[in-house]
C-alpha positions as CSV (number, residue, x, y, z in Angstrom):
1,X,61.1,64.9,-36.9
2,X,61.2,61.5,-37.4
3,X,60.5,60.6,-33.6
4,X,57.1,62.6,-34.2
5,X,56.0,60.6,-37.6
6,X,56.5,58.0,-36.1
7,X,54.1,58.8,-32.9
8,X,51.5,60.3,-35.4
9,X,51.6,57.1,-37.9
10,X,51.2,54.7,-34.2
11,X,48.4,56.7,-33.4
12,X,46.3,56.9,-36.4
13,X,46.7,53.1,-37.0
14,X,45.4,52.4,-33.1
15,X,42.4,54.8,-34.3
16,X,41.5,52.9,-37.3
17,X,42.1,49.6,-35.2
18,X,39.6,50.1,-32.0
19,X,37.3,51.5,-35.1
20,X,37.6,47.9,-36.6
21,X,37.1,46.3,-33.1
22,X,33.6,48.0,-32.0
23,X,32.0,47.1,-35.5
24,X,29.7,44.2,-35.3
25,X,29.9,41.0,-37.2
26,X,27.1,39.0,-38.3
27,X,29.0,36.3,-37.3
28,X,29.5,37.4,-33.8
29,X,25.9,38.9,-33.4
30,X,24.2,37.1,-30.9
31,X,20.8,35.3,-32.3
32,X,18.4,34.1,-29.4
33,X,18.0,30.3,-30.0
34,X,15.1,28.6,-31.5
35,X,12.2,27.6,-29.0
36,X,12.6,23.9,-28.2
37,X,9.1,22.2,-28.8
38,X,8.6,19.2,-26.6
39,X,7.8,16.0,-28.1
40,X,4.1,15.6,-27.9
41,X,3.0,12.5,-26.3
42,X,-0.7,11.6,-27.3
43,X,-2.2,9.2,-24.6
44,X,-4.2,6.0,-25.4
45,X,-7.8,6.9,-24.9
46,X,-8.4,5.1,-21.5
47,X,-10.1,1.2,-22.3
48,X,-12.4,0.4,-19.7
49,X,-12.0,-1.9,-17.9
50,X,-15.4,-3.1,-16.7
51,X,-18.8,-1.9,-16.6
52,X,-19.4,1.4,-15.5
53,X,-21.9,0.7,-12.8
54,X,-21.2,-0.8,-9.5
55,X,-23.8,-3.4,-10.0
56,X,-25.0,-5.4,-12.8
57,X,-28.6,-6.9,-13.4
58,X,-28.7,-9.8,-15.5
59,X,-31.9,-11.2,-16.5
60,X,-32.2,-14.9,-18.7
61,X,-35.5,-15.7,-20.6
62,X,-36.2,-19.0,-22.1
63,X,-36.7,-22.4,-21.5
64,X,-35.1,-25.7,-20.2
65,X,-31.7,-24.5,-22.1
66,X,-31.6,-21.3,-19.9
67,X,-32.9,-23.2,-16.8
68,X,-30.3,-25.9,-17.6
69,X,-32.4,-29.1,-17.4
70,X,-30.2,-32.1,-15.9
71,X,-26.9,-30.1,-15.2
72,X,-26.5,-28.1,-11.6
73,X,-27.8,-24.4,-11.1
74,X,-24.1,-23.4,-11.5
75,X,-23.4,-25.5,-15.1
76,X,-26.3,-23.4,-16.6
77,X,-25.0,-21.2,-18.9
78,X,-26.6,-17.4,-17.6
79,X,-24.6,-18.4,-14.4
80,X,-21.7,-19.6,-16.5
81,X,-21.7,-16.6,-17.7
82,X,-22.2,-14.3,-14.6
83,X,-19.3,-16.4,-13.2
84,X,-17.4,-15.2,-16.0
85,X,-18.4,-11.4,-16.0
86,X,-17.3,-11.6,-12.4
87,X,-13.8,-12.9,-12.8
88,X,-13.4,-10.4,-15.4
89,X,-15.1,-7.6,-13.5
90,X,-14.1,-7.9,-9.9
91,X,-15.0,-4.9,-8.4
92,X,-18.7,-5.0,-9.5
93,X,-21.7,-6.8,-7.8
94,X,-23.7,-9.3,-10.3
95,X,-27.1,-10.2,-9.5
96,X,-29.2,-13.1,-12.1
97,X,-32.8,-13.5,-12.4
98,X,-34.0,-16.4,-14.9
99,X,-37.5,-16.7,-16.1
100,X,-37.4,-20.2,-18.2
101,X,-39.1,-23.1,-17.6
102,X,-38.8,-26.7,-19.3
103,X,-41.4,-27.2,-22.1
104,X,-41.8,-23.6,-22.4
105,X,-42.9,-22.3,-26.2
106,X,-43.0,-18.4,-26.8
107,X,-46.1,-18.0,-25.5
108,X,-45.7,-19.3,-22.3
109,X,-43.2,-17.4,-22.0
110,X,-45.0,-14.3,-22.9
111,X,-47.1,-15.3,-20.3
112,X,-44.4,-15.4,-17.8
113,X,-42.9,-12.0,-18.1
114,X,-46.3,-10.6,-18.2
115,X,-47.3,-12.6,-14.5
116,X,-44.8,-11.5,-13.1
117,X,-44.4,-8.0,-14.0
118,X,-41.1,-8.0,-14.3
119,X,-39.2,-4.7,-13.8
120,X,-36.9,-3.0,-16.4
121,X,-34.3,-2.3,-14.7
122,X,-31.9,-5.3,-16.4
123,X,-28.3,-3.9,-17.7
124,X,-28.4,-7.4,-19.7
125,X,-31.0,-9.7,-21.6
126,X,-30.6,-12.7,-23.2
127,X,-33.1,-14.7,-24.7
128,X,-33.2,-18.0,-26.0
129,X,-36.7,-19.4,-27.2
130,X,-38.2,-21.7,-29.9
131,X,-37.3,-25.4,-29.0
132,X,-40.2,-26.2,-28.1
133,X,-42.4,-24.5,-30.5
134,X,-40.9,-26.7,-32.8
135,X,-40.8,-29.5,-30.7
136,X,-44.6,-29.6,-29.8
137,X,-45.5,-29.2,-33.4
138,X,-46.6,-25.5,-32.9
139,X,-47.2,-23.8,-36.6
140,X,-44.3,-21.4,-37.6
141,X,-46.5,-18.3,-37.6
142,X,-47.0,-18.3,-34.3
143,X,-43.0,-18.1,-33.7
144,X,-43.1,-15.3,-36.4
145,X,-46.0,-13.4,-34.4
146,X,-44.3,-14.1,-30.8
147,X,-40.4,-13.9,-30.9
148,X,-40.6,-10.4,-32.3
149,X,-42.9,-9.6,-29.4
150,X,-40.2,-11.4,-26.7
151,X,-37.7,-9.1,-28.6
152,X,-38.9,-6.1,-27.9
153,X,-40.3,-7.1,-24.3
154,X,-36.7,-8.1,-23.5
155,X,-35.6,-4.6,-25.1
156,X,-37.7,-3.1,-22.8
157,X,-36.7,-5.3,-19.7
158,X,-33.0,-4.1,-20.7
159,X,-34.0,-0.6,-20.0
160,X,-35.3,-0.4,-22.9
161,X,-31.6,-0.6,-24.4
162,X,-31.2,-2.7,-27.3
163,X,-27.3,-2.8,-26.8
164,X,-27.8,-5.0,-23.7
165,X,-30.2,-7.5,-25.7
166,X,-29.0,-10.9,-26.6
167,X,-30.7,-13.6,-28.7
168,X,-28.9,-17.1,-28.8
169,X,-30.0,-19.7,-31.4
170,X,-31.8,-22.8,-30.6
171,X,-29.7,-25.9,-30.4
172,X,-30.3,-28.6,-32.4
173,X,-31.7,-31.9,-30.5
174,X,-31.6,-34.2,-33.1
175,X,-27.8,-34.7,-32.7
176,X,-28.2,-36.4,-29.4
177,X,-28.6,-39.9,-27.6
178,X,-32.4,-39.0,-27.5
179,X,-33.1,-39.3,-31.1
180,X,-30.9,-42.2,-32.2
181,X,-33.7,-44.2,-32.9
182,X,-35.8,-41.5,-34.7
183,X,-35.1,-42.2,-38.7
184,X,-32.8,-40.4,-40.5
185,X,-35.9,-38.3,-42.3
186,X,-37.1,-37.3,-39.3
187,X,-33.9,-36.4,-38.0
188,X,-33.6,-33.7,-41.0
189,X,-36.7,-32.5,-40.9
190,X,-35.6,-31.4,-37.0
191,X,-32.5,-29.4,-37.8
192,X,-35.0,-28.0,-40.9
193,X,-37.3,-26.9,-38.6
194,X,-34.5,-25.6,-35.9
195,X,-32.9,-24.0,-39.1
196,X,-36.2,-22.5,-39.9
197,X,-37.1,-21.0,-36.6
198,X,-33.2,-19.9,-36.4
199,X,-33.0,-17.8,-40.3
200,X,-36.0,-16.1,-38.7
201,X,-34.5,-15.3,-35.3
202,X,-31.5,-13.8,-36.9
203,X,-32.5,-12.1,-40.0
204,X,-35.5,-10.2,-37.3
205,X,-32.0,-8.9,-35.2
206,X,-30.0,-7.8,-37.8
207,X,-32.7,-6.2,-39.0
208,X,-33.3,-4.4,-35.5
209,X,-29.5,-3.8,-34.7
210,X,-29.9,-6.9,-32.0
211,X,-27.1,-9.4,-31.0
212,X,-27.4,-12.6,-32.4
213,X,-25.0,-15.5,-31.1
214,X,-25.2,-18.8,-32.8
215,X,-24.5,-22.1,-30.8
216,X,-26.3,-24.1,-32.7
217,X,-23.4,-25.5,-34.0
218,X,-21.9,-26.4,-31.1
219,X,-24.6,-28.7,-30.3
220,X,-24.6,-30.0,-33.4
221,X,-21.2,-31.9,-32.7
222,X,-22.5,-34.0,-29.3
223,X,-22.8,-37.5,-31.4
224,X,-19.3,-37.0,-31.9
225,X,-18.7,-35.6,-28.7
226,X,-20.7,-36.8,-25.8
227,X,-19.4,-34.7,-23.4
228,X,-21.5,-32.2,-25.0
229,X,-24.7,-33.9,-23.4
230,X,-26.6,-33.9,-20.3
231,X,-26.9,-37.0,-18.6
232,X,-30.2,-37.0,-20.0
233,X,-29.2,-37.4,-23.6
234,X,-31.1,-34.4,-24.5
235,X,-29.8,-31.6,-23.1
236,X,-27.0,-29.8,-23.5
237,X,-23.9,-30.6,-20.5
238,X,-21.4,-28.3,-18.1
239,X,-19.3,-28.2,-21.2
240,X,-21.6,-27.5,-24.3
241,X,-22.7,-24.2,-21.7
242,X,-19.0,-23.4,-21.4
243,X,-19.0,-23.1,-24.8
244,X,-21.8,-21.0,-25.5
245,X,-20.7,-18.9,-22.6
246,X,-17.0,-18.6,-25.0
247,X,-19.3,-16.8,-27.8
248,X,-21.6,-14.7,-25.2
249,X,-18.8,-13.0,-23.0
250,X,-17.7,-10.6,-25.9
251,X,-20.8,-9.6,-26.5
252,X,-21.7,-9.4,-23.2
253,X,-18.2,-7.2,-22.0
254,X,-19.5,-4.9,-25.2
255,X,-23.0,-4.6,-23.5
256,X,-21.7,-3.5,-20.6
257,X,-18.8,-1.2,-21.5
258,X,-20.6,1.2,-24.0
């Protein structure tokens, strides 16, 4: 008998054993794993990198500071500047017109741009006008009446895009060779005057969402630096443009790129 208990006891314990065996476990259930999300990489919005069209128009209106009076065609400071727009934008075509003259006031330069029917078809405008209004004694109304009309005429020669507008500020003469012998009165009541026609010229383009670039600092430091000045004494030189053209580019690249 005992042979036999023993066999019955082995076997009831191997029952209860694989009974054990095919239970699950938490432990050994098997949990799918957890969806690996992949860093998300957000890309830098795309700068551009020049101006969208192939070709640029550039147009400059004003007077013997645009035409560059006593410096070379390339010293002037619209080609300065195309020069510039080119090394920075080499795969685009620029193209300049200028309509200035030496001596002009604002309304000969009204006068101009009406003569010659000038298109609208300029991606970027900049106007520089006053000097001579000034200069030739003209009464400040007139300036008031005119500049805001050369504002909006150079609006409308920018395709009638006020972004691609910009005014630059009238330098100041009486810190040259040419008025050393002027007194020192007379010498104030210039940079009142260019200060005058300057306060107007701003305040009317911030008032109309226009660029405004002053330079009329920069000219302001040729007694102290000649190399500032045209061989002529008068006008501004090579370098005084260069620096203007410093203060335009960023403007200009902004014009261009929106």
């Amino acid at each position: 008998m005992k042979p036999q208990f023993k066999q019955i006891v082995t076997v009831i314990i191997s029952i209860f054993l694989l009974s054990c065996s095919t239970e699950e476990t938490p432990s050994e259930t098997a949990v799918a794993p957890e969806p690996v999300t992949p860093p998300t990489t957000v890309p830098n919005p795309e700068i551009p990198t020049g101006p969208k069209a192939k070709s640029i128009n550039y147009l400059a209106l004003g007077d013997s500071y645009t035409i560059g009076q006593s410096v070379c065609e390339t010293c002037r400071f619209p080609e300065q500047l195309k020069t510039s727009l080119k090394m920075f934008y080499t795969k685009t075509n620029f193209s300049l017109k200028v309509i200035a003259t030496t001596g002009w006031t604002t309304t000969n330069l009204i006068s101009a741009i009406n003569q010659q029917k000038t298109e609208s078809n300029y991606d970027l405008v900049t106007l520089l006008i006053g000097v001579n209004n000034q200069y030739q004694g003209k009464d400040f109304s007139v300036y008031e009446k005119e500049f805001p009309e050369l504002a909006n005429k150079a609006i409308i020669l920018a395709k009638g895009d006020k972004k691609n507008v910009i005014v630059v500020s009238i330098p100041d003469y009486a810190y040259t060779p040419f008025a050393k012998n002027l007194s020192d009165s007379q010498k104030a009541k210039i940079s009142t005057e260019i200060n005058q026609h300057n306060t107007f010229a701003e305040n009317y383009c911030k008032a109309n969402n226009i660029v405004f670039v002053n330079i009329t600092d920069i000219t302001r430091q040729r007694l102290s630096n000649p190399n500032l000045v045209a061989s002529d004494g008068l006008h501004p030189s090579e370098s005084a443009y260069a620096a203007f053209v410093e203060r335009l580019l960023p403007k200009a690249k902004i014009a261009l790129q929106d």
